[in-house]
C-alpha positions, 0 to 999 in steps of 0.5 A, a space after each residue: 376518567 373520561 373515555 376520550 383521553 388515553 392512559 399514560 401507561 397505555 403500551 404501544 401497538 406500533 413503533 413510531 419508526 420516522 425518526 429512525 427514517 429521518 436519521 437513514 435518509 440524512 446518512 445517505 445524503 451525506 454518504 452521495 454528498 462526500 463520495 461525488 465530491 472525492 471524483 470530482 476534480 480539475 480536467 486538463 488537456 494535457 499536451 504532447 511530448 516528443 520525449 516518451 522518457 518518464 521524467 520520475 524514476 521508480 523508487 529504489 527496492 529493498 531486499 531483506 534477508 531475516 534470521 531464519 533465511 526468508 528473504 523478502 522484496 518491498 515486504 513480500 516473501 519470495 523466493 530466489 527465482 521470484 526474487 530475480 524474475 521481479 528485479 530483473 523486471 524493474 530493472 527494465 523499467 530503470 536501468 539504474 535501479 537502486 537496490 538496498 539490501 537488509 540483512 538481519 546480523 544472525 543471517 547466513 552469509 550464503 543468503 546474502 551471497 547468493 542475493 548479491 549475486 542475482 544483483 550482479 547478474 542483473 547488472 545492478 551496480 547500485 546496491 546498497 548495505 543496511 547497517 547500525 551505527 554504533 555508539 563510540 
């Protein structure tokens, strides 16, 4: 063979890393690309109001009281005193807070007694009582 011509099966001494270069250099282009494109957006001068009322009142919040006694407000676990210090807080952000309370079926009534009761204390006229309809 002649000297000048190399092996087939001669083993390389270096990776050719370009390719694997390339391809970071793509991702990162596509990975400016898409996250100034979400910032950007429309600008407005939005005009003054004399009503500071918000024309969209918060959601309702539910309350759920499981099996075993835990009670919980928009899914979170609280306890009796968070529970009222939280209600109390949205109430005053909307005076006409609605209230849909949860109650699993083997609950204690003492639970759904004494959350009733922080609902009235509150006074949050708007409670309302998840049930299961059953078929006829």
């Amino acid at each position: 063979m002649s000297e000048g011509v190399k092996e087939e099966n001669q083993l390389y001494d270096e990776i050719n890393i370009t390719p694997m270069l390339d391809l970071a250099y793509v991702l990162l282009v596509i990975f400016i690309i898409m996250t100034t494109a979400s910032v950007q957006g429309v600008k407005v001068q939005t005009p003054n109001t004399v009503n500071s009322a918000p024309l969209a009142k918060p959601q309702m919040r539910a309350i759920t009281i499981t099996s075993d006694g835990a009670v919980y407000l928009d899914a979170y676990p609280v306890d009796m005193a968070t529970l009222e210090s939280r209600l109390a807080e949205y109430k005053s952000g909307n005076p006409d807070l609605p209230v849909v309370l949860k109650g699993d079926a083997a609950a204690h009534f003492d639970k759904v007694s004494e959350v009733l009761g922080i609902c009235k204390k509150l006074d949050i006229t708007e409670v309302g009582l998840v049930t299961k309809r059953v078929a006829e």
